[in-house]
N, C-alpha and C positions, 0 to 999 in steps of 0.2 A: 495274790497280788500280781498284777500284771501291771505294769506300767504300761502308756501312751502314749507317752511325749518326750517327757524330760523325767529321769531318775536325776537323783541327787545323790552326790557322792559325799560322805559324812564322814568325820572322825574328831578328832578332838581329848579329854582331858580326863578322867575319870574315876569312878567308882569300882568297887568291883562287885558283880551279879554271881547269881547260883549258874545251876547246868549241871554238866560234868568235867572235867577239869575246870578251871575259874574263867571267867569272861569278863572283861571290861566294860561298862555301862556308859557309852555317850549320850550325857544329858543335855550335852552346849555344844550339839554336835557343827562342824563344818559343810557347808552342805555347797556342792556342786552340781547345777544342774545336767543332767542328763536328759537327749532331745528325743521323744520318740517319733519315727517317722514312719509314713506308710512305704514299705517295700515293695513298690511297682517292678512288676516283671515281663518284660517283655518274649511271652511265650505264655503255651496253656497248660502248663503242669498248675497239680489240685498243690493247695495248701498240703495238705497229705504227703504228695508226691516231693513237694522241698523239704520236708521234716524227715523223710527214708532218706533221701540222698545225702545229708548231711549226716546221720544217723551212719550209713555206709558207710560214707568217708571217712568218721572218726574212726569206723573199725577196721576196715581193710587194712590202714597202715598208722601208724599210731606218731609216724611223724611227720602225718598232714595234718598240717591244722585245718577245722573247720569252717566252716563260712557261716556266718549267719541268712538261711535262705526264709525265712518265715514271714509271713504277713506283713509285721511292725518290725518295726529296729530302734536301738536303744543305742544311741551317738551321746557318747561327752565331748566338747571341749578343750584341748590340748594346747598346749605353746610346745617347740619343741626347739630348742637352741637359744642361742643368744648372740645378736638381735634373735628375739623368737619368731619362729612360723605358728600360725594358727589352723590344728588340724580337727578337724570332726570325725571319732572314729568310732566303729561299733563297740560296745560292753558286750566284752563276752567269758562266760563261767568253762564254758568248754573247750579251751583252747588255751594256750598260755605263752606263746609269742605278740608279743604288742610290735606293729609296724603301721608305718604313714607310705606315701606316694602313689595311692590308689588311683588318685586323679594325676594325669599327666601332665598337667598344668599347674600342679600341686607337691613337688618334689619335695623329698628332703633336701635345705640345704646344707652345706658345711659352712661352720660358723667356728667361733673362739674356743665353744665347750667341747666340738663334735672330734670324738678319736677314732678311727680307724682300726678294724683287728684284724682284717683281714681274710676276713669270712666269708662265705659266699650265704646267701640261704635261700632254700627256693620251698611250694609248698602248693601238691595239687590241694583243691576241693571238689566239693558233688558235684559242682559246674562251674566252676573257676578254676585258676592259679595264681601265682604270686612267685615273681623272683627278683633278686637284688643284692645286696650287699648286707652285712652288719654293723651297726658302729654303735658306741657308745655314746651317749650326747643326755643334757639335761632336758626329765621330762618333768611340766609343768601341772599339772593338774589344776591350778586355782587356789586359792584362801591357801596360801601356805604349802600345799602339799606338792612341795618340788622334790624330786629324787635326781643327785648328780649321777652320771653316767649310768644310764640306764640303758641296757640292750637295747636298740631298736631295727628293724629292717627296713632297707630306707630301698622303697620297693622303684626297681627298673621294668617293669612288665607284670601287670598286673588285667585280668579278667573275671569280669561279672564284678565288678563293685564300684557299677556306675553311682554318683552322687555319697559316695561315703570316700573319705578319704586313709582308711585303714582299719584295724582292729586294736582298742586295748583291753588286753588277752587278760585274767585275774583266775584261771584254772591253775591245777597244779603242775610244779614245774618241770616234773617228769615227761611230760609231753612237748619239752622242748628238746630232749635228746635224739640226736638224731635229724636235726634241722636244720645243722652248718654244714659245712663241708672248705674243707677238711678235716676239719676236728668234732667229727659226727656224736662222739661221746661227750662230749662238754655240754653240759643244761645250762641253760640261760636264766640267772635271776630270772623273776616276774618283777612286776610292779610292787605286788605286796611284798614281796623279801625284802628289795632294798628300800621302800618305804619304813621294813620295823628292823633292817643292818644298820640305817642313816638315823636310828634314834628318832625319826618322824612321828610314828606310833609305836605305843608301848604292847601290843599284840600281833602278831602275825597271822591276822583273821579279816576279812571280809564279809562285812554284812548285806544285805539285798532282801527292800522293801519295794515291791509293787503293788498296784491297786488293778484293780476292774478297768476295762475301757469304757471311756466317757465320748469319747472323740477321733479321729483319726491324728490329731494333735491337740498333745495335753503334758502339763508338767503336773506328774501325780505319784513321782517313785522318788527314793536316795537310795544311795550308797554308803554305806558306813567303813571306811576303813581303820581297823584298828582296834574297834569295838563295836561294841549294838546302841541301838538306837530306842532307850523304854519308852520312848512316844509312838514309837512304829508296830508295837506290839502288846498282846494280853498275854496273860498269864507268865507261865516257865517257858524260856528255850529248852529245848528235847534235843538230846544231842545223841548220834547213833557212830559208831565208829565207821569208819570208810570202808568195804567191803574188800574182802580176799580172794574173792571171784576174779581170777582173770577172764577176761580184760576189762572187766568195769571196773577196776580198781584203779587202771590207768588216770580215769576221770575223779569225779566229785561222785562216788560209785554209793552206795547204799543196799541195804537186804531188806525187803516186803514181805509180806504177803498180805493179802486185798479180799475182801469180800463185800458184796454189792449186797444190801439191807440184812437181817440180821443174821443170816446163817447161808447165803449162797454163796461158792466160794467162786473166786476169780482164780486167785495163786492160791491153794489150799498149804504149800509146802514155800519157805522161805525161796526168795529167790532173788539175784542180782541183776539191779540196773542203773541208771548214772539218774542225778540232778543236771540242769541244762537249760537255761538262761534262751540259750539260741534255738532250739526248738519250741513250736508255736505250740503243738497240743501234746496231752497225753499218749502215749505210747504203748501199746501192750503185744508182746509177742501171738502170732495166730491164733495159740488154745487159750491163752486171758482174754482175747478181741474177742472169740467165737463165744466163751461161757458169757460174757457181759453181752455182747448181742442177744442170744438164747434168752438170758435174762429180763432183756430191758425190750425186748419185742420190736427194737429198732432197724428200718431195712436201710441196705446199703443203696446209697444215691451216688452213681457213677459221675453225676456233672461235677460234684463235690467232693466226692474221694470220702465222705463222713455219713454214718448214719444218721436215718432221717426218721423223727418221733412225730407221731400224730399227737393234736390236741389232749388227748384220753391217755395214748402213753403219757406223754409228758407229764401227764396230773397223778399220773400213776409211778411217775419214777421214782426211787428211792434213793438213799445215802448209797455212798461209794464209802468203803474204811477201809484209810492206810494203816497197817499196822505192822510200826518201825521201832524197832528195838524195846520193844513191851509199853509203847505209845501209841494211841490209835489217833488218826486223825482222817476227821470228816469232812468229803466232799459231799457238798449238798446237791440237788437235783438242780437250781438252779445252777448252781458253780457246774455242771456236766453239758449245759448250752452253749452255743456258741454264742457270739453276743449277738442279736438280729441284726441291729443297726447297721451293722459291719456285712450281713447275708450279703448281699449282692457283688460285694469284692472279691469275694470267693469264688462266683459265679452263681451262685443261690437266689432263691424267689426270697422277695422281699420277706415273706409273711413266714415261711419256711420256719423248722425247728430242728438243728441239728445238733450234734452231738461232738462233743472236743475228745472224746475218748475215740483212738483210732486203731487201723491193724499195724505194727510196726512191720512185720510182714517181709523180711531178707530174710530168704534162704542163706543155708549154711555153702550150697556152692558156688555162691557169688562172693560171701563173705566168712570163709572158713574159721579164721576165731571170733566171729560174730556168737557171744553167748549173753548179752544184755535181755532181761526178758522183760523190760521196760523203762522208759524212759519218764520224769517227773519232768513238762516243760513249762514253760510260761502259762498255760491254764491250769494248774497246780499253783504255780509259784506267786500268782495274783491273789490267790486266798491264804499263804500262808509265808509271814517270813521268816528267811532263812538266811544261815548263817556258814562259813566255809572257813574253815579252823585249821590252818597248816601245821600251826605249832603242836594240837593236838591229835593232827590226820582224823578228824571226826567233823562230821555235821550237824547242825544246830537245825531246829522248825519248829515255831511257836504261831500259833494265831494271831487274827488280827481281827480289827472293825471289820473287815470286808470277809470276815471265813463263813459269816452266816447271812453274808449281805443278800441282797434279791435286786441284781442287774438286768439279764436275759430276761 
């Protein structure tokens, strides 16, 4: 599932579904749209090269928040105070500070709700920063979904998030430790806590449906907070506990192991990496990139940073299977393309066939507890939706229309 345009933020009233611990089922859900946009970047790093950098950053220091540097970007909607301001800010799973005043022009103001705590917070990225203030103040989300005093950073200098006016962050909330100063040990609610503190929603869970891209804008995804959404999905949610791997556990962490058609192995031996909303392609540490190249006869195309399949490969490629807590799920050879249509944004020949599956490729002396041995991002997350469960520190992934779809 990959969205394109506009995600929809959902939640609402419900039932309750299987899994593992219980899940709430939004049938009548709330739907806010979420905008997706093309992320124009003014320089020539690959696609590749903004998905390591971000990837970096999470790990080097675990109280920077990440940037979303990938392809598309996925903007909601915001009011923030009262009179409100109206912000557009990235969705992001990887990150779990929400802030506005990206745009200069675009401040937060201080209003009747907005309180003061007297924080400072600041926050490199792969190629950005962010610093400013903290305050409490009412965030708006749409259809109901208002949280009073919600952390925000109400940013004084901000880089690299030309046309976006901040992030709301929906990772978990340990990755806000460490983000104030002076009171560096203090975690910041998220959005989702005091959305299910304030009685808003009756679960402390975030769902996330995307689709295939259609367009370079399209409204084709929701969000579900609170619960899932059984129109957005087939079968069971598969829920895998959150990984004990440090430091992927920091994130939305997960344990694999992968083999590409019916017996070659990728990860022969379990291994920990993060889910990740803000990364554009799939991620594999050097020995999983190198066996899935070996595998799939794909050479490396430097203009693009991604492997590139000939017609005969491509017809020849096989399933990808994840297999996550004694559930296996299938990438199909189409779902391992990149989308064509999209080729040339990248810098690619129109006609070209490349491949979303990349090298994650940091060394250990740049990023010393860098031990993620890959990353699930948005071309993962466009075939299957998933689900982000705080109350039960576990992850949810269930199929959808689009897991056997034929896009590419």
């Amino acid at each position: 599932m990959f969205v394109k345009t506009s995600l929809l933020v959902a939640l609402s009233s419900a039932i309750v579904i299987a899994a593992s611990p219980v899940v709430v089922v939004r049938d009548s859900p709330i739907n806010i749209p979420l905008i997706k946009r093309f992320n124009a970047r003014g320089d020539n790093r690959t696609l590749v090269e903004r998905d390591r950098e971000r990837i970096e950053a999470l790990h080097r220091r675990a109280s920077n928040v990440p940037t979303t540097n990938g392809l598309f970007a996925y903007t909601v909607t915001v009011n923030v105070g009262s009179p409100p301001t109206e912000y557009n800010l990235l969705l992001d799973t990887g990150s779990s500070n929400t802030w506005v005043g990206a745009d200069p022009n675009r401040p937060h103001l201080e209003t009747s709700t907005t309180t003061p705590t007297g924080q400072h917070v600041a926050f490199k990225y792969g190629t950005g920063e962010f610093a400013g203030v903290e305050v409490n103040d009412r965030l708006d989300l749409g259809n109901g979904l208002v949280i009073e005093q919600q952390g925000i950073g109400a940013a004084t200098f901000s880089e690299d998030f030309e046309g976006f006016d901040g992030i709301l962050a929906i990772g978990p909330v340990d990755l806000t430790i460490g983000s104030l100063s002076p009171d560096s040990t203090t975690p910041i609610p998220t959005v989702t806590d005091n959305l299910f503190a304030q009685g808003t929603i009756s679960e402390n869970l975030v769902a996330v449906s995307f689709e295939p891209p259609n367009s370079v804008s399209d409204t084709n995804g929701v969000v579900t907070f609170g619960g899932v959404d059984s129109t957005r999905f087939t079968g069971d949610i598969h829920f895998a506990p959150r990984t004990q791997v440090h430091n992927s556990t920091l994130w939305w962490g997960i344990d694999q192991t992968l083999t590409y058609g019916e017996s070659t192995p990728i990860f022969a031996e379990s291994t920990a990496g993060i889910v990740d909303t803000g990364t554009s392609l799939i991620l594999l540490n050097p020995a999983g990139f190198n066996a899935y190249q070996a595998a799939t006869g794909g050479v490396f195309d430097p203009n693009v940073g991604l492997l590139s399949f000939t017609p005969a490969q491509f017809a020849a490629l096989e399933s990808l299977f994840f297999h996550i807590n004694g559930v296996t799920f299938e990438l199909t050879p189409n779902a391992q393309i990149f989308p064509r249509q999209f080729n040339t944004l990248i810098g690619g020949s129109q006609d070209g066939i490349y491949g979303i599956i990349a090298n994650l490729g940091i060394p250990r002396p740049v990023v010393p507890v860098f031990n993620s041995a890959f990353v699930n991002g948005m071309a993962f997350l466009e075939r299957f939706y998933s689900v982000y469960d705080t109350a039960n520190n576990q992850i949810g992934l269930a199929t959808t229309e689009f897991t056997f779809a034929e896009f590419n």
